[in-house]
C-alpha positions as a printed Julia matrix, in Angstrom:
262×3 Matrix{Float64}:
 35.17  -16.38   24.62
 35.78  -12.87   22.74
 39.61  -11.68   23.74
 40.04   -9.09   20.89
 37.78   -6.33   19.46
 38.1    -4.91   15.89
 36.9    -1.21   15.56
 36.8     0.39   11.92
 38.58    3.91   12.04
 36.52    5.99    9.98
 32.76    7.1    11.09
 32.88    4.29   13.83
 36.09    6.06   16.15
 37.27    8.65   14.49
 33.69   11.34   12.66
 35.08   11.95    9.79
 31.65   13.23    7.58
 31.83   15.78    9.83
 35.69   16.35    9.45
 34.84   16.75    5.77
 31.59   18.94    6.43
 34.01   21.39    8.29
 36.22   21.66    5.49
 34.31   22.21    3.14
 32.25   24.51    5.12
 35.47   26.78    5.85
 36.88   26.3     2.28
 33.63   27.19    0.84
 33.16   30.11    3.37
 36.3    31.98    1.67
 34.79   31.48   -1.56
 31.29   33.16   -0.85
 33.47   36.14    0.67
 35.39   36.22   -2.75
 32.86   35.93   -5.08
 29.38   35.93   -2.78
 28.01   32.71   -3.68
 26.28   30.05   -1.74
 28.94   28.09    0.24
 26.39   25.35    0.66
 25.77   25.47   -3.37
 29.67   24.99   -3.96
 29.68   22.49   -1.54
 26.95   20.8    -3.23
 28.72   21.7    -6.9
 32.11   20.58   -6.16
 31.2    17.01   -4.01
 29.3    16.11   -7.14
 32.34   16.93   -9.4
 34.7    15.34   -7.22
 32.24   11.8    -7.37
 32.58   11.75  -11.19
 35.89   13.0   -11.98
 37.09   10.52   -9.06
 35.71    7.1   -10.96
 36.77    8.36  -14.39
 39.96    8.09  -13.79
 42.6     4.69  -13.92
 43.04    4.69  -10.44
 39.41    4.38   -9.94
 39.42    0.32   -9.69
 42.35    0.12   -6.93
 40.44    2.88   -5.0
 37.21    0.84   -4.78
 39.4    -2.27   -3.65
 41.61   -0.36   -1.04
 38.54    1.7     0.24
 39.56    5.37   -0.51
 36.91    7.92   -1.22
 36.3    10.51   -3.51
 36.51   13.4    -0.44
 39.82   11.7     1.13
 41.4    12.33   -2.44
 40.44   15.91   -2.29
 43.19   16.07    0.79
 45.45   13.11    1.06
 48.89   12.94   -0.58
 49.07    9.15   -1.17
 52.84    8.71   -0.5
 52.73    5.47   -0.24
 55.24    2.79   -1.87
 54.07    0.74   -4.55
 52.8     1.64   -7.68
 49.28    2.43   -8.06
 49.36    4.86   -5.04
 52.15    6.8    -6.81
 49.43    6.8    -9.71
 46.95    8.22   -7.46
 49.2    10.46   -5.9
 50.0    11.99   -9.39
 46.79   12.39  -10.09
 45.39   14.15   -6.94
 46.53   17.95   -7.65
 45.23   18.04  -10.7
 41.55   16.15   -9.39
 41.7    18.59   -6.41
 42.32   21.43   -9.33
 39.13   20.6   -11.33
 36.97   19.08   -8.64
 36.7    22.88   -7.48
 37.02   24.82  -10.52
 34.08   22.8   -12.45
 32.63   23.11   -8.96
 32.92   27.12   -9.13
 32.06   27.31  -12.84
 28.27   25.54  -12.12
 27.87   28.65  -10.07
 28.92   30.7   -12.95
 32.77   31.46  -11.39
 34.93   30.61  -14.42
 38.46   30.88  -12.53
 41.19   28.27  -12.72
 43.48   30.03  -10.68
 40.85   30.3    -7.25
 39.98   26.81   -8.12
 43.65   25.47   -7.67
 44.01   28.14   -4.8
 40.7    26.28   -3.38
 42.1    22.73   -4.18
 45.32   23.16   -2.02
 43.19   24.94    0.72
 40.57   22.14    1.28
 43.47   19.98    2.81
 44.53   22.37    5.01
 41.33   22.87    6.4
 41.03   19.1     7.08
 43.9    18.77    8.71
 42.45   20.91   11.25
 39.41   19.55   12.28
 40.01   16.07   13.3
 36.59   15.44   15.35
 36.83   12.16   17.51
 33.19   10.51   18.61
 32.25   11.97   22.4
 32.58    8.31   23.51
 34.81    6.88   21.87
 37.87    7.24   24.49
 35.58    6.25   27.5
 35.01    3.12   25.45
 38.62    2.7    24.88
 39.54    3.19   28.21
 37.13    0.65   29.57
 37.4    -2.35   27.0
 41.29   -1.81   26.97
 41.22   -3.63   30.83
 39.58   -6.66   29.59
 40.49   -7.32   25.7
 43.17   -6.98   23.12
 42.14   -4.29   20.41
 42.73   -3.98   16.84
 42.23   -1.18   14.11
 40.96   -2.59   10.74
 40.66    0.6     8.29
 40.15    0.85    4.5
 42.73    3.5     3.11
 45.8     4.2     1.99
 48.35    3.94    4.8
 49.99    7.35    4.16
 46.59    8.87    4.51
 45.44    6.62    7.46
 48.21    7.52    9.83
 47.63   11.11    9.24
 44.59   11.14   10.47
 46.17    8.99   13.43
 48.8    11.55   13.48
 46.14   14.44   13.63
 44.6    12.52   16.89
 47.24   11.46   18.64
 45.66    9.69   21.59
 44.0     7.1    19.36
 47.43    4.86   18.02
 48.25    3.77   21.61
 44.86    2.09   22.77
 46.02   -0.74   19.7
 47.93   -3.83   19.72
 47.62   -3.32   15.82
 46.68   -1.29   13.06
 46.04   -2.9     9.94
 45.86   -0.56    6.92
 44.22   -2.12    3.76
 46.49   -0.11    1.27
 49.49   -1.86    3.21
 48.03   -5.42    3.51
 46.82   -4.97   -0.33
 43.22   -5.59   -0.14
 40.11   -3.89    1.64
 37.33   -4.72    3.03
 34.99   -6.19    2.66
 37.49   -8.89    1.68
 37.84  -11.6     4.28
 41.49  -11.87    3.91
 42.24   -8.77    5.94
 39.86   -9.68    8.57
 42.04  -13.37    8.87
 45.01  -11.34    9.06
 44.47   -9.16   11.5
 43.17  -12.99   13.42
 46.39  -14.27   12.58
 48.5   -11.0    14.03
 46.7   -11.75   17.38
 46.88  -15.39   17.22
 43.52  -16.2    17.55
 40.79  -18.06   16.57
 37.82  -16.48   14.42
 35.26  -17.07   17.75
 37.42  -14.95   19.79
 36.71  -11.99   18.25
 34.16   -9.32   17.41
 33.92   -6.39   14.98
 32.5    -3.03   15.66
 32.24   -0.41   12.41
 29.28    1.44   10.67
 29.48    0.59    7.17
 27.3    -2.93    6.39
 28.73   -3.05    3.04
 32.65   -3.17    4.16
 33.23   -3.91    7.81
 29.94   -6.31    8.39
 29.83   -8.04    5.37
 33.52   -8.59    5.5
 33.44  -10.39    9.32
 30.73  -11.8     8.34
 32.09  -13.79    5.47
 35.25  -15.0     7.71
 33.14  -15.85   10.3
 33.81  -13.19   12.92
 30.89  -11.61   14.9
 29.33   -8.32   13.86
 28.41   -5.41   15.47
 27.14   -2.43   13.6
 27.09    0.91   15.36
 23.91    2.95   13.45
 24.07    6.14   14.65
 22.27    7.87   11.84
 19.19    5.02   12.16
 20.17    4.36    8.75
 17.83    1.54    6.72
 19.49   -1.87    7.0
 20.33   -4.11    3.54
 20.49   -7.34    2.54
 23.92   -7.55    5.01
 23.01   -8.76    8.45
 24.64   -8.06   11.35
 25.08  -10.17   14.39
 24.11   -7.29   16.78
 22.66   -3.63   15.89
 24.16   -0.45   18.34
 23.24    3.16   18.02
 26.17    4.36   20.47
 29.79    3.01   21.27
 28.71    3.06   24.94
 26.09    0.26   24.0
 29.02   -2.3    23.5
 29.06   -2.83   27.09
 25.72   -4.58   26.9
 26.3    -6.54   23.67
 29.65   -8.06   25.42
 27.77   -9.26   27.98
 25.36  -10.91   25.96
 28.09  -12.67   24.03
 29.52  -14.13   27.48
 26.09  -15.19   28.0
């Protein structure tokens, strides 16, 4: 019998692609009225910068494990305790710096200064767009009646809670949130999926997970033996990572549970 339900944070609950499309898009909007080039260019530009400057650097390694992307370190601060986040966190102003300066100079814009002045406005512009899915708090509402609920996300817990901070109606719907830069590993690594088990005292068959990446939040029930469900909203192409049930909406949870009491 399923008591508890796992939801991923990011692209399952919370849209953040299109958080990050809006921020560029405004960012890049007050560069074309600078300069009059193609915001969708400079988009284009600076997210490919931003990819390879992100894995050449030290941090790169812990970043994979935790689950952080190369677009969250464009606007998160990283103040988090131990010691490789206070890496990262060194390193961000500097990657913000040159993610949009190299991303300017492909356009033929060779200006450090707008680049930094573009660097430090991207996170502002994030922080104002927090978009939330249109069913995601009808779904909350309902399942809260009948089942425990727990946030597994991949991040670094400074950054994490500001985007819980940003939409403040999300935190309370959770009997926990379990961070992946606070419990040291991401996923797909089973061990946070048997924590966030043991938190709730409960037994791998009573829950289910719901989040829309195969590679991290599937894979990773899967290996400790949780049940999957993988919300596809984008009809995406599956991979070699199978889940144990396939939803194109939140709303079509309803029907899965259901089947599972079944």
């Amino acid at each position: 019998m399923i008591k508890a339900i796992f939801f991923d944070l990011d692209d399952t609950l919370l849209w953040d692609q299109k958080s990050v499309k809006e921020a560029f898009a405004a960012t890049c909007k007050f560069a074309e009225e600078r300069f009059g080039i193609d915001p969708d260019r400079l988009e284009e530009a600076v997210r490919e910068n931003a990819r390879e400057l992100y894995s050449s650097y030290e941090t790169f390694p812990f970043t994979q494990m935790i689950g952080i992307n190369p677009f969250e370190g464009l606007w998160g601060e990283f103040k988090d305790e131990t010691e490789d986040f206070r890496k990262l966190s060194n390193i961000v102003p500097e990657y913000r710096k040159n993610a949009w300066t190299l991303g300017l100079k492909q356009l033929g814009i060779d200006d450090l200064a707008f680049g930094a002045e573009l660097g430090e406005l991207f996170p502002k512009n994030r922080r104002k767009v927090p978009f939330v899915y249109d069913d995601t708090f009808q779904v909350l509402d309902t399942l809260k009646k009948d089942y425990r609920l727990v946030l597994i996300t991949n991040g670094s817990p400074d950054l994490q809670n500001t985007k819980l901070t940003i939409t403040p109606e999300l935190a309370p719907y959770f009997d926990h949130i379990v961070i992946s830069g606070g419990y040291g590993k991401g996923k797909p690594d089973r061990g946070i999926f048997e924590h966030a088990l043991s938190l709730m005292s409960l037994q791998k068959e009573e829950a289910v997970m719901v989040g829309d990446n195969l590679n991290t939040d599937i894979l990773g029930a899967n290996r400790a033996g949780i049940k999957s469900v993988w919300i596809n909203r984008e009809q995406k192409e599956r991979n070699e990572v199978e889940p144990s049930y396939e939803i194109s909406q939140l709303t079509d949870l309803y029907g899965v549970l259901e089947e599972i009491k079944d």
